[in-house]
Structure formats: structure tokens, C-alpha cells
KELOFI-55701 format. One line per 5 residues: number of its first residue (from 1); their letters; for each residue x, y negated, z of C-alpha. Coordinates in Angstrom, 2 decimals, padded with zeros to 5 digits. Example, Ala and Ser with C-alpha at 12.3 -4.5 7.8 and 13.67 -1.06 7.14 Angstrom:
<atoms>
1> AS> 012.30/004.50/007.80; 013.67/001.06/007.14
</atoms>
This chain:
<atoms>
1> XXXXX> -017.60/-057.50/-001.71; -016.61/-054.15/-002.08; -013.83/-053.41/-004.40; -014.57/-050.18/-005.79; -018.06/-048.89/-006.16
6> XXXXX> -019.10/-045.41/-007.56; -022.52/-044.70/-007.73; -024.17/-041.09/-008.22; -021.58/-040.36/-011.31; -021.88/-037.30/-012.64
11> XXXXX> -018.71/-035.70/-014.88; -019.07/-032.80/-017.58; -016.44/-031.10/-019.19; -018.49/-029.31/-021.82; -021.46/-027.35/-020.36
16> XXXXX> -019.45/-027.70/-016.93; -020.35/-030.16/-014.50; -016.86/-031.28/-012.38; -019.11/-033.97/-010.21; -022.16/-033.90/-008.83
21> XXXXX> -023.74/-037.44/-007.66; -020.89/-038.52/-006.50; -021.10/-042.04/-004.44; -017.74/-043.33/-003.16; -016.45/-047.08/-001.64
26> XXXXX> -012.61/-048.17/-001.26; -011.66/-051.64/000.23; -008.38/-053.19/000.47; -006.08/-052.43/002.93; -007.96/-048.86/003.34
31> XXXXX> -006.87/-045.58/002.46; -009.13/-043.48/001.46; -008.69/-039.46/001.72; -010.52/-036.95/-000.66; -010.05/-033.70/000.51
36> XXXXX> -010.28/-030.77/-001.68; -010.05/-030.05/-005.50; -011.67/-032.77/-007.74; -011.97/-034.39/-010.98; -012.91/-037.56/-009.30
41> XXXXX> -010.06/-039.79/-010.04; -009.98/-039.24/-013.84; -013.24/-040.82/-013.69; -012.35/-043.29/-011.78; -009.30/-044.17/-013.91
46> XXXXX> -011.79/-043.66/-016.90; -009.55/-039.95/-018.39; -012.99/-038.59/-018.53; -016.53/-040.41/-019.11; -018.71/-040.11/-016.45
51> XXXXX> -022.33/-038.17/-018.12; -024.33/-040.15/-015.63; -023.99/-043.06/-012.58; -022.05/-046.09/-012.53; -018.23/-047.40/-011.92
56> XXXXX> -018.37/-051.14/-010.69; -014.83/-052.77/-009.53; -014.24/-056.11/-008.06; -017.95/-056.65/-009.06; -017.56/-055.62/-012.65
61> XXXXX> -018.93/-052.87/-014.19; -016.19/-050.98/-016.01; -018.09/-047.62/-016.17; -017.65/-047.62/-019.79; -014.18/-049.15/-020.14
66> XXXXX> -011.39/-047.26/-021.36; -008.08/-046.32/-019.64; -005.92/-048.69/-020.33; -008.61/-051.71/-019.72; -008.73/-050.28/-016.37
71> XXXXX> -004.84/-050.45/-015.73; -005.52/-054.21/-017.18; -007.66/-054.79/-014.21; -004.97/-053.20/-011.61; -006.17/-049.69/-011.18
76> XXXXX> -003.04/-047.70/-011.25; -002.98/-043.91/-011.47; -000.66/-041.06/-010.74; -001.87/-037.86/-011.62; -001.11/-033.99/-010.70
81> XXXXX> 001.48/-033.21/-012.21; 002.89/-036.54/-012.33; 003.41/-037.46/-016.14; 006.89/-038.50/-016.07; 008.69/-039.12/-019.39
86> XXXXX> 011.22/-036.40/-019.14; 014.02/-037.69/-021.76; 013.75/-041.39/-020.54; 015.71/-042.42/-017.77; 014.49/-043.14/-014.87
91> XXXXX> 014.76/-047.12/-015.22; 013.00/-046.60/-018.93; 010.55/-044.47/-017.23; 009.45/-047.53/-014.67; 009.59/-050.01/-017.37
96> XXXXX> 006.52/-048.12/-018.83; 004.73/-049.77/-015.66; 005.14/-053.34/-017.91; 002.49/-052.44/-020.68; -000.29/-053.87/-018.69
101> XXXXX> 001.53/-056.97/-017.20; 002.45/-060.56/-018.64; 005.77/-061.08/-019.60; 006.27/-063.32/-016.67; 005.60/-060.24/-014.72
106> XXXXX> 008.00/-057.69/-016.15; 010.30/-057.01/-013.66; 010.77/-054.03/-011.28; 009.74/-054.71/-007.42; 012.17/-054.51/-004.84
111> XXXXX> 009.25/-052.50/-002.99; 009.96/-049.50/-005.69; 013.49/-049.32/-004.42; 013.14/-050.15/-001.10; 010.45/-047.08/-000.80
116> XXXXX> 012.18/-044.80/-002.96; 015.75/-045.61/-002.84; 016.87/-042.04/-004.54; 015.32/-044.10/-007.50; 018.09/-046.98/-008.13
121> XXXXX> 020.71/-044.35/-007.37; 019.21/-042.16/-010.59; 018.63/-045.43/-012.77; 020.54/-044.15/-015.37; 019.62/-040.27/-015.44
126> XXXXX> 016.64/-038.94/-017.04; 013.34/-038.09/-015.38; 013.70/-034.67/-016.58; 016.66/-034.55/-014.70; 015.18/-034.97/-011.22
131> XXXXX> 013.55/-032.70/-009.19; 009.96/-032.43/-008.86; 009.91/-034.16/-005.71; 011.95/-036.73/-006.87; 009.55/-037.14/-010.19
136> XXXXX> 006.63/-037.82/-007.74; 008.53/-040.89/-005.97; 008.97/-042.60/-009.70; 005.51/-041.69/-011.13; 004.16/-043.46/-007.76
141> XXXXX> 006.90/-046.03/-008.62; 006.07/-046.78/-011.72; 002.52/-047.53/-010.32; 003.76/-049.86/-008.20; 005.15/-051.50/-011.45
146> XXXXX> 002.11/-052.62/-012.50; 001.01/-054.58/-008.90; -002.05/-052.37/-008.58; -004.99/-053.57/-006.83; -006.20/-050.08/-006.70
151> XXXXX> -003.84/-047.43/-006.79; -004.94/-043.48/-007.18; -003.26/-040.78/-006.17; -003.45/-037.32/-006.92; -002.29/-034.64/-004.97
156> XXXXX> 001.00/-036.50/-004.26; 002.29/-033.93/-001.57; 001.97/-030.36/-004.00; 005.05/-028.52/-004.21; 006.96/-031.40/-002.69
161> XXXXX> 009.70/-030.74/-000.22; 008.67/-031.68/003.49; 011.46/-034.42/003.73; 009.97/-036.58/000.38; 006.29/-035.62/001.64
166> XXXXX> 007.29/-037.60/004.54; 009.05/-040.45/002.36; 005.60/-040.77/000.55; 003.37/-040.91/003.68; 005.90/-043.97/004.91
171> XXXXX> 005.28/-045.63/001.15; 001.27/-045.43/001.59; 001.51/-046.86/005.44; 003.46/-049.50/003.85; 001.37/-049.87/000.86
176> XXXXX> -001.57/-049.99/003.31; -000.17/-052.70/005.65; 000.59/-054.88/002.66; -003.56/-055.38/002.61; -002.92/-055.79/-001.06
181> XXXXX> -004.62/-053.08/-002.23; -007.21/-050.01/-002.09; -006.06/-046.85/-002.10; -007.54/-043.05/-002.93; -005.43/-040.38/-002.32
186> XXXXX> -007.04/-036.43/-003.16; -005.41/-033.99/-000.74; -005.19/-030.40/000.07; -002.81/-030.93/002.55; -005.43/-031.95/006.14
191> XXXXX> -002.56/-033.01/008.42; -000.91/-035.51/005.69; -004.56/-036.52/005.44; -005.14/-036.83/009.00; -001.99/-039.48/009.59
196> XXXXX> -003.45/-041.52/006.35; -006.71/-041.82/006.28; -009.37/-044.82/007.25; -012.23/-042.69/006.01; -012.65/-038.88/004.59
201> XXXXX> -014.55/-037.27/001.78; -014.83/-033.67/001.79; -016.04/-032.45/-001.36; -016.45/-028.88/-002.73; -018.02/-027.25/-006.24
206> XXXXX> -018.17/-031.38/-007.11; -020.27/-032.66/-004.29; -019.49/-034.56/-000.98; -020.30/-032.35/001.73; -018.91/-034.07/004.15
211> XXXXX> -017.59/-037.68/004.96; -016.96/-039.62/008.32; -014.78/-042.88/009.14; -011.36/-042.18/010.54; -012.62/-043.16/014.24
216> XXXXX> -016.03/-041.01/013.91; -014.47/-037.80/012.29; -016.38/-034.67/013.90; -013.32/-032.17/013.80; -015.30/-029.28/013.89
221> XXXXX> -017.93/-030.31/010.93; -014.84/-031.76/009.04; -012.96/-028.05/009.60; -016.33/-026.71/008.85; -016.15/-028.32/005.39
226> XXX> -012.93/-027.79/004.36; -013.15/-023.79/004.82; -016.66/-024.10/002.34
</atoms>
């Protein structure tokens, strides 16, 4: 069964249209790469109703479910800009990750700390505090709070120093290895792509105009694409 299933979903904001028919799959233990600019993944996390196709996740149809049903059902998202709460601390800011989990389940991972160490030395200092590279580690942390089954990302690597960009392409090789969950990362940057990726979307003015499995990817069509 496939875990996530978009079908033809069109996305208006206004008299806009952000997406264009879009069809896209994700399976656990698969990363999947979006390359260029998109509102895809706030209609997949359900910031933004779809105007027309269908959202289906482990074989439910949650097109029409809001956010915070969706984080119910394990999609986790970490947006552009990363959404930190910048007078919490740090620790405050991961236990934001509980909201969606049983109380049985409201603890912090060792996985958060073990990817992002710089996070349990700044427990006690405030997101605000931390620099942006830094607030991109604990937004994906506090993801990982809530055990996703499907985690999101957008644009992790933008504006990020080259030595956390690296720290966060180790996290999603680990992430993927787990075979725990799916995950859908948008990215500008091709050669963090590139090292990531099972399969690749190229999309431009809200349609797919190109996509290829990792092993099939036609470099020159793919280059092709990406300079549309």
C-alpha cells in the first residue's frame, strides 16, 4: 500500500493557482526530493485546501482534514522559515512536539539529541537565542517529537551554514535507514538533493515537469528542468 497518495490536486491562493495537477507517491524508508519552489507541502500538511484532487494516507482519505488531524495521524511538518517559538527555550520549544501524542508518549527521543547534539547543550536558552541554523536542527527536532510516520521538510538547507547543512543530510540518512518513515524534502539546493534522494520531482510555475527514480535520473533532462 502506498503511504502517501496525491492525486491531480490543484491549490489556489485567491485567483492564483500555486499547483497544477499535481500527482505525487512517498513510501517508507524513501526520501523523496522536490526540486524547485512549491506550495506542495502546505497541502500536503493540509495549511492550504487543495481547490481540486485528492490526499489519501495510509489508505485514508484525509484530503479534507485539518492540520492538526493530520499531525494526529503522524505527518510532521517543518516549514520555511522554521516556526520556532522564539521566547521558549529550547526544551519548551520540543515539548510542543507532545500535543499530538498520548501521555505515555511524552518524552523527548534520544534520536533528537543524538542528531542534533547542539540541542541538549542549549536546553535551557531560548530559541530566539540560536542561530538560524541552529533553529532549523530544533524545528526538525521537534518533528521528530511527535514519531512521524511522514515527515515534510521544507527547504531545510536555506541560509544554513555548510557545516549544519551537512549535520541535517546525516539526520535524513539516518531517518531514512530507520525504515520508519516517508519522507519529502523541497530543495533548491541539487547536490544536497542528489546525495538524498530515492526519486525526484522537478516542478516549475506548479506543475511536475520532470520526475525520474534515483537509479533512472537522465542528468541532462533533469538539468534541463531545473534551469525552466
Amino acid at each position: 500500500m502506498t503511504m502517501l497518495d496525491a492525486k491531480t490536486i490543484d491549490l489556489h491562493y485567491g485567483a492564483a493557482q500555486a499547483l497544477r495537477g499535481i500527482s505525487l507517491q512517498a513510501e517508507i524508508g524513501e526520501v523523496t526530493c522536490v526540486l524547485g519552489r512549491t506550495s506542495l507541502l502546505d497541502a500536503l500538511a493540509g495549511q492550504q485546501p487543495i481547490s481540486a484532487g485528492s490526499i489519501h494516507w495510509e489508505g485514508a482519505d484525509i484530503t479534507k482534514l485539518k492540520p492538526s488531524d493530520r499531525t494526529r495521524r503522524g505527518i510532521a511538518y517543518v516549514p520555511q522559515g522554521r516556526e520556532i517559538f522564539p521566547l521558549l527555550t529550547v526544551e519548551e520549544n520540543l515539548k510542543t512536539g507532545f500535543a499530538p501524542l498520548k501521555r505515555d508518549q511524552r518524552d523527548i527521543p534520544d534520536d533528537v539529541f543524538t542528531l542534533f547534539p547542539v540541542l541538549r547543550d542549549m536546553l535551557h536558552r531560548r530559541g530566539g537565542d540560536l542561530s538560524g541554523g541552529q533553529q532549523q536542527q530544533l524545528a526538525i527536532g521537534r518533528a521528530l517529537v511527535m514519531r512521524p510516520r511522514l515527515l515534510l521538510l521544507d527547504e531545510p538547507t536555506e541560509g544554513i551554514q555548510p557545516s549544519i547543512i551537512k549535520d541535517i543530510g546525516r539526520a535524513i540518512v539516518y531517518l531514512r535507514s530507520l525504515k520508519q518513515m516517508a519522507i519529502i524534502l523541497v530543495e533548491q539546493y541539487l547536490d544536497f538533493a542528489r546525495e538524498l534522494g530515492d526519486r525526484f520531482v522537478v516542478m516549475d510555475r506548479g506543475s511536475i515537469v520532470y520526475s525520474a527514480w534515483k537509479d533512472a535520473v537522465d542528468e541532462a533532462a533533469l538539468k534541463k528542468a531545473m534551469a525552466i
